[in-house]
C-alpha positions in Angstrom: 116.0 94.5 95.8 114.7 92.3 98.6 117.4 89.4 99.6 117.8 87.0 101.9 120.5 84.6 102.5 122.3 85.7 99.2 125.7 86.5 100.1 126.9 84.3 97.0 124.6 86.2 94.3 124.5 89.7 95.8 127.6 91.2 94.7 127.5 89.8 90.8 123.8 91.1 90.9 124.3 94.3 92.2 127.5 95.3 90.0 125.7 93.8 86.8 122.4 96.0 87.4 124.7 99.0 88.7 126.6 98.7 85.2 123.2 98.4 83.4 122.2 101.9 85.1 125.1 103.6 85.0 125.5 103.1 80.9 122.1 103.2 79.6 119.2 104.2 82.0 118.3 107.6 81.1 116.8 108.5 84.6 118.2 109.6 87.7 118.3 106.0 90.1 119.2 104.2 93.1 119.5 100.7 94.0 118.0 99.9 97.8 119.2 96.3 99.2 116.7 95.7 101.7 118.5 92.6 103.8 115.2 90.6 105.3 116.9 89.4 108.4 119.5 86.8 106.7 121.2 84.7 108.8 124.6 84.8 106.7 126.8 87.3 105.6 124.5 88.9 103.3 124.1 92.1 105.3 127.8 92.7 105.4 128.3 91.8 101.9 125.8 94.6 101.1 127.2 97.2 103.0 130.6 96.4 101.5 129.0 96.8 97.8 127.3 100.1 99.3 130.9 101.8 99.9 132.3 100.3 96.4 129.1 101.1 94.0 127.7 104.7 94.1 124.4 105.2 94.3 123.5 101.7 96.0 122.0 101.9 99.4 121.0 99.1 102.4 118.5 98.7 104.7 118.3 95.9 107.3 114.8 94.8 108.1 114.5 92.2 111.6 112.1 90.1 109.2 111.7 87.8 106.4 109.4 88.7 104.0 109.2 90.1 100.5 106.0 92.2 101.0 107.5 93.3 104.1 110.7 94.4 102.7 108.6 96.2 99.8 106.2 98.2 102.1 108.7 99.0 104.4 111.3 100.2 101.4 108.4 101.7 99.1 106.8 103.4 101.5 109.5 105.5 102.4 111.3 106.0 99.0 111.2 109.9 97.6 111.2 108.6 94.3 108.5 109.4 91.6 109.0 105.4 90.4 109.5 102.8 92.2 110.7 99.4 91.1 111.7 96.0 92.5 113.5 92.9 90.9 114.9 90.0 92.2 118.2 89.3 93.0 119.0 86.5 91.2 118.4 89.0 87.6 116.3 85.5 85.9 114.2 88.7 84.5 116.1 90.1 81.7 117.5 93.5 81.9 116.1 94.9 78.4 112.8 94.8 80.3 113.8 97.4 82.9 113.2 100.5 80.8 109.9 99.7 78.9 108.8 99.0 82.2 109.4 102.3 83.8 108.6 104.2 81.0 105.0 104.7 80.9 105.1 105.4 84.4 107.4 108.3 84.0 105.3 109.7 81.7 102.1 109.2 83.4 100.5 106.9 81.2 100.0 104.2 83.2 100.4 103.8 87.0 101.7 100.3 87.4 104.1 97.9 85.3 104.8 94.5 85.4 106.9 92.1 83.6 105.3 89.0 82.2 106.6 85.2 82.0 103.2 84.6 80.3 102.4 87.5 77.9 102.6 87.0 74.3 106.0 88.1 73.5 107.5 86.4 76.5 110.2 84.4 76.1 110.8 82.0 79.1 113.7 78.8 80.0 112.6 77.2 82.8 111.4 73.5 84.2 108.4 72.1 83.5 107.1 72.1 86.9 107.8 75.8 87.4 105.8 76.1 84.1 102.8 74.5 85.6 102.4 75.6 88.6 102.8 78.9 87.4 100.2 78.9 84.6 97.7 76.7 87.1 97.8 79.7 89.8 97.8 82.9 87.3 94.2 80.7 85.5 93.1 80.3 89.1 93.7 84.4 89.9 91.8 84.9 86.5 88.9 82.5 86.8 87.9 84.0 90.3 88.5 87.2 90.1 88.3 88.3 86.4 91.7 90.2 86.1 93.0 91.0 83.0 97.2 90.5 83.9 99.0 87.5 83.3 101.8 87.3 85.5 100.8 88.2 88.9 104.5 86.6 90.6 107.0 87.8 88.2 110.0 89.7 90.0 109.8 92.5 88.1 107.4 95.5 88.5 107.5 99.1 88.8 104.8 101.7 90.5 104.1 105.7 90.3 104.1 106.2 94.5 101.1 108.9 94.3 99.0 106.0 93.4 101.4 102.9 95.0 100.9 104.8 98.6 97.5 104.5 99.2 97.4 101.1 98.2 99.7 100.2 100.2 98.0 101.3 103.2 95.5 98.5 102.3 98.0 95.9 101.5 98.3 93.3 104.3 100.7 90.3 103.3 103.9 90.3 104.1 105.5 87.4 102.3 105.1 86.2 98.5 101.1 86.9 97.8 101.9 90.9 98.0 102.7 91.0 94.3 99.3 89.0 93.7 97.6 91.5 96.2 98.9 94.6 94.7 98.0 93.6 91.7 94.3 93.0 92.8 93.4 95.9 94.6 94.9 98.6 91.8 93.0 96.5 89.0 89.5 96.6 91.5 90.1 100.4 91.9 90.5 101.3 88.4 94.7 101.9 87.7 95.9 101.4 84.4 98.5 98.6 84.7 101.0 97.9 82.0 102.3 94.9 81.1 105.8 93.8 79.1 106.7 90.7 78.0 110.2 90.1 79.5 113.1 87.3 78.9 113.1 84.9 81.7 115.7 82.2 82.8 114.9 79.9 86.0 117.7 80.3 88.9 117.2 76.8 90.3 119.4 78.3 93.5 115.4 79.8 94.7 114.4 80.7 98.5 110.4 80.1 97.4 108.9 76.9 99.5 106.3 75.9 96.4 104.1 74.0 98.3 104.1 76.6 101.3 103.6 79.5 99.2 100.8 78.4 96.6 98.9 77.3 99.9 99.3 80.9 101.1 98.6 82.3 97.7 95.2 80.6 97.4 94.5 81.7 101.7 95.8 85.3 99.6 93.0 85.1 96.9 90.2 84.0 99.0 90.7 86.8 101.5 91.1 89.2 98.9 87.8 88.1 97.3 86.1 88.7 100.7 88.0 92.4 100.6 86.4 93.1 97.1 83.0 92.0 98.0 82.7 94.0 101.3 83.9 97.4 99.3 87.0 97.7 101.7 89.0 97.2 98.8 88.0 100.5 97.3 90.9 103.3 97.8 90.8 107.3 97.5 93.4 107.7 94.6 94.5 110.4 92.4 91.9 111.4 89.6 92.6 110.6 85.9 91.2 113.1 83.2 88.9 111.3 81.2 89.6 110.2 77.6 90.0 113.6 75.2 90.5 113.8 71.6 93.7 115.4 70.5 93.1 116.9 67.6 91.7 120.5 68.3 89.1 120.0 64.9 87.9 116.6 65.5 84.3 115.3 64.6 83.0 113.7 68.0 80.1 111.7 69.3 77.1 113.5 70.6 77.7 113.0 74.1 74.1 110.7 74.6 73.0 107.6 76.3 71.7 106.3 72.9 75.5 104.9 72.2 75.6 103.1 75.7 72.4 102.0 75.5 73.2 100.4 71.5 75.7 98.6 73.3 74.3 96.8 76.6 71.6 96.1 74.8 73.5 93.7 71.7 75.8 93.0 74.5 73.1 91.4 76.4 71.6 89.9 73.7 74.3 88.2 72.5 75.3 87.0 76.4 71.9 86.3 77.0 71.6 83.9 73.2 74.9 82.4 74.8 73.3 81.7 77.7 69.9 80.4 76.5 71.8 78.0 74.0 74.4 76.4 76.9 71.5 76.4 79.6 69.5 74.2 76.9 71.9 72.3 76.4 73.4 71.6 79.5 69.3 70.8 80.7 69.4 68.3 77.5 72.3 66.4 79.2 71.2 66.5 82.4 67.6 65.4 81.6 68.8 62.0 80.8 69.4 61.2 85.0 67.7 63.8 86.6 63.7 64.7 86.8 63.0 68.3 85.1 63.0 70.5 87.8 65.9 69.3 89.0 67.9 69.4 85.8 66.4 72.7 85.5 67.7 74.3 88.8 71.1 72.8 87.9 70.9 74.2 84.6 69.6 77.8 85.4 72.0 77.9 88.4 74.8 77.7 87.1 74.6 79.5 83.6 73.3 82.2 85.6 76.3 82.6 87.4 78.1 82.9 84.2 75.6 85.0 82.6 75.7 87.4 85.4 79.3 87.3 85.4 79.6 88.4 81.8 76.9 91.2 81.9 79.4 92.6 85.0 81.6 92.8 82.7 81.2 93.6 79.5 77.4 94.9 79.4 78.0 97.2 82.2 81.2 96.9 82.5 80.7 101.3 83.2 78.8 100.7 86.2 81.7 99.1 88.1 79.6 96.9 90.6 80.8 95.4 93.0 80.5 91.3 92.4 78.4 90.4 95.8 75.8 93.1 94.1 75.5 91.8 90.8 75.6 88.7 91.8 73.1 89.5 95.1 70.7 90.7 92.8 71.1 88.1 90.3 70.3 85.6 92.5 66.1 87.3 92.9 66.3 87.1 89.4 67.5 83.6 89.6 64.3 82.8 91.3 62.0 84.2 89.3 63.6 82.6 86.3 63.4 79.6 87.9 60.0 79.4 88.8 58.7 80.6 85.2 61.1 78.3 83.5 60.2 75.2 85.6 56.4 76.2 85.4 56.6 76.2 81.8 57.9 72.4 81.7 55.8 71.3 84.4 52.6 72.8 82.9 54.4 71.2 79.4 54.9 68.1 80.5 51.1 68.4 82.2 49.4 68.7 78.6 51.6 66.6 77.2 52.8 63.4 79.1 54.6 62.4 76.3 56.3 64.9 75.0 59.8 63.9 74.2 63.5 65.7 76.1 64.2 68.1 73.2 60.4 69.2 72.9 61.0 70.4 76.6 63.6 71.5 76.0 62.3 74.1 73.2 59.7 75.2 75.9 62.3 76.2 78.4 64.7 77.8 75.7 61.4 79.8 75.1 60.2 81.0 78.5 64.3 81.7 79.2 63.9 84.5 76.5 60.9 85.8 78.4 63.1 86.0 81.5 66.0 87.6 79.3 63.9 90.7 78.8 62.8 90.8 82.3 66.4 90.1 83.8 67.9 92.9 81.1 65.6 95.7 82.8 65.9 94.6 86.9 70.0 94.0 86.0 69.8 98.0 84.0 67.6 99.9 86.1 68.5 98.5 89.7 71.3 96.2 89.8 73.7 98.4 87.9 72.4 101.9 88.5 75.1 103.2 90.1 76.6 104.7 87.1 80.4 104.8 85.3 84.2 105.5 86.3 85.4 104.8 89.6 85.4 108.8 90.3 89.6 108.9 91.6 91.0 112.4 91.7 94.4 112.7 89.9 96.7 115.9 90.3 98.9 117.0 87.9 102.1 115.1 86.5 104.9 114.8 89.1 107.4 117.7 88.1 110.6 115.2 89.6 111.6 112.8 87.4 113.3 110.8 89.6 112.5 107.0 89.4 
């Protein structure tokens, strides 16, 4: 439990979670206060609630920081789970167990509660609302991720797999949740989300404007991390999928069911595509010349297109984003010069041929360019083949969390 400057809410916190524990958690616990260098009598406070509450320990860090206090306290925990909240308790306390549970058992390797996940129940000011829903769309727009609630107080870890993560993690303040979050998603973990109870303490230590300027610093670095590949971590290997049932009928194990599906998948992507670069070239055409509505066209549904063939297509292939979209961009050329070759030589034969009759030509030679991109993007672009290859020992045999 990080704190700073909380020498009012401390000791109600800490004897309401303490209770909580002490009656219905069915694991072996502790609760670390990790002071980050308060300036009142928060530290004294704590110690004082140390030598009243079994179980509860301090640590005194000479730094603010939330990240800070995490790595620091994480890091050197013995614990087979590791969890932090915050110390104003706004996330319900019914979430605590469903979120440590599927780490205990192994199922998934990080948890996280959730302000925004269906389920959710939240009371809070509509300005908190906002900004919170405006920065989680931004974290999923430009990088992809399937979590909704990267900022939530609330989240738990297995430390086989939280360790060498860690070692990667550079933030110290309030983007560390964000940037956990980011690298175990990019190298494969299985994070599990629960949709928690959530009341606003208005009595907050967060500078808004401070911190969402640092959060969006936060996701540009780590977008630079991701694309360079030193975002990738060594991590524990996890058994792939295996039926349970000792009689059960199973798929041959072929390429033909793969192959079934990037092949509708990019169809269907690519018919997407083909329809909303026509049309966006219809709107266009009423300002611009062709080529130019073209290249504005092509550019940017091919930026989507690529996009969604990352990840769903060959979504197996796990490639990095500045490859795909590296190599989408040679295909972008040649798809721009047939495309705009086939209006040009169009518009050649027939002066006046009329927008939409253009526009049938290009939604014709971008189906020629389909097939082409769907074999460069299969046998080049994503070639480097499925899973994220982590090695994973055996179930911890502690079950201290």
């Amino acid at each position: 439990m990080p704190v700073y400057n909380e020498e009012r809410a401390l000791p109600g916190c800490l004897r309401t979670l303490h209770a909580r524990l002490t009656e219905e958690f069915p694991f072996p616990w502790r609760i670390t206060v990790a002071d980050n260098a308060s300036t009142d009598a928060t530290l004294s406070v704590a110690r004082r609630m140390a030598e009243e509450l079994p179980g509860v320990d301090v640590v005194h860090l000479g730094r603010k920081g939330r990240g800070l206090a995490l790595r620091i306290v994480w890091g050197c925990s013995d614990a087979d789970v590791v969890a932090y909240m915050d110390v104003d308790l706004s996330t319900g306390l019914d979430g605590l167990l469903p979120l440590v549970a599927p780490l205990a058992t192994g199922h998934s390797d990080l948890a996280i509660g959730s302000r925004l996940a269906p389920g959710a129940r939240t009371v809070r000011g509509p300005r908190r609302e906002f900004i919170s829903r405006c920065y989680n769309g931004i974290i999923r727009l430009s990088h992809g991720v399937r979590f909704t609630d990267a900022q939530c107080g609330f989240k738990a870890a297995r430390t086989e797999v939280l360790r060498p993560l860690l070692a990667v993690t550079k933030d110290d303040a309030w983007f560390f949740d964000t940037e956990l979050l980011l690298l175990a998603e990019h190298n494969g973990l299985r994070v599990h989300e629960v949709p928690v109870d959530w009341v606003e303490d208005v009595d907050t230590r967060v500078d808004v404007v401070n911190t969402a300027t640092d959060d969006l610093k936060g996701l540009w670095r780590m977008a630079r991390l991701k694309a360079s590949g030193a975002a990738r971590v060594e991590l524990p290997h996890r058994p792939a999928p295996a039926a349970e049932h000792p009689d059960a009928v199973l798929a041959p194990t072929t390429g033909r069911g793969v192959l079934s599906w990037e092949v509708g998948c990019f169809i269907a992507i690519g018919v997407a595509s083909t329809v909303g670069q026509a049309l966006l070239y219809w709107l266009l055409r009423g300002w611009w010349q062709p080529a130019a509505a073209n290249l504005v066209s092509l550019l940017l549904l091919t930026v989507l297109n690529t996009e969604a063939n990352r990840r769903l297509t060959f979504r197996h292939a796990q490639t990095r984003p500045a490859r795909a979209h590296l190599g989408a961009g040679a295909l972008f050329v040649l798809g721009y010069l047939v495309t705009s070759g086939a209006v040009l030589w169009f518009k050649h034969a027939d002066p006046g041929a009329s927008a939409a009759e253009e526009t049938a030509v290009l939604a014709a030679a971008s189906v020629v360019v389909t097939a082409v991109r769907f074999a460069v993007l299969r046998l080049a672009v994503f070639r480097n083949g499925a899973g994220t290859g982590r090695k994973r020992p055996s179930h911890p045999t502690s079950d201290e969390s």
